[in-house]
N, C-alpha and C positions, 0 to 999 in steps of 0.2 A: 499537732499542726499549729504553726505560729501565723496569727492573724498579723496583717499589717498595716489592719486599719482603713483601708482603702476600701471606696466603696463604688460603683460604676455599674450605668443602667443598660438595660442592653440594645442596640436600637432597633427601629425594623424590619433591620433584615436578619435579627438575630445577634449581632454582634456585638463584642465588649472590645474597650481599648485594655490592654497591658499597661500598666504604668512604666516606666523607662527602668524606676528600679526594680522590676520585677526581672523585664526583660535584660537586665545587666547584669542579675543576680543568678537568672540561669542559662546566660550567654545566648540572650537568641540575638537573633539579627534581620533584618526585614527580609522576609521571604522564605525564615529557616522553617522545615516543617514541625508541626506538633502532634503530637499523640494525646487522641481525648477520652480517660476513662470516667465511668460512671461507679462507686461505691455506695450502695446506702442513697440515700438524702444528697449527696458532696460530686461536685461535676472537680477531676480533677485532670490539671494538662501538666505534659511532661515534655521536653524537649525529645522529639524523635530521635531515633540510634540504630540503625537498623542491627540485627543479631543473627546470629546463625539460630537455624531452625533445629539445630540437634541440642547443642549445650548454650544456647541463649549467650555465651559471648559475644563482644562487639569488634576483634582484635580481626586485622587482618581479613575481610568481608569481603568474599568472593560472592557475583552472581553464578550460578550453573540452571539454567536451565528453568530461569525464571525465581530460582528459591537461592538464599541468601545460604550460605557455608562458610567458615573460617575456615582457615587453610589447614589447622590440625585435625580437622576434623576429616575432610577430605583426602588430607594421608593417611589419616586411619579408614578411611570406605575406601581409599585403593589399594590396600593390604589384604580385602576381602577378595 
């Protein structure tokens, strides 16, 4: 993991800013969502992607039924 030096407190209602180069760096945009994991010690955010729930791809992200599917995936559950 590369530090970038950046340091930023968080205020009261929880919150920390993004610096601009971070947010350039992994293309968010105001209002894009983020996904927040917790590892160990280390709070880490990733830009959200939604995936299909069978093979975790992001290609082609069909909703059915409330639950996220790719389309290959889908043709293969209607060959069942």
């Amino acid at each position: 993991m590369k530090s970038l030096g950046t340091v930023r407190k968080i205020d009261e209602l929880g919150r920390i800013v993004l610096p601009i180069e971070t947010r350039k760096r992994l293309g968010l945009e105001p209002k894009d969502p983020v996904e927040i994991f917790v590892e160990k010690d280390r709070v880490i955010l990733k830009k959200y992607e939604p995936t299909c729930i069978f093979c975790g791809g992001s290609d082609d992200i069909v909703i059915y039924k409330e639950k996220r599917i790719c389309k290959s995936c889908m043709e293969e559950l209607s060959k069942i």
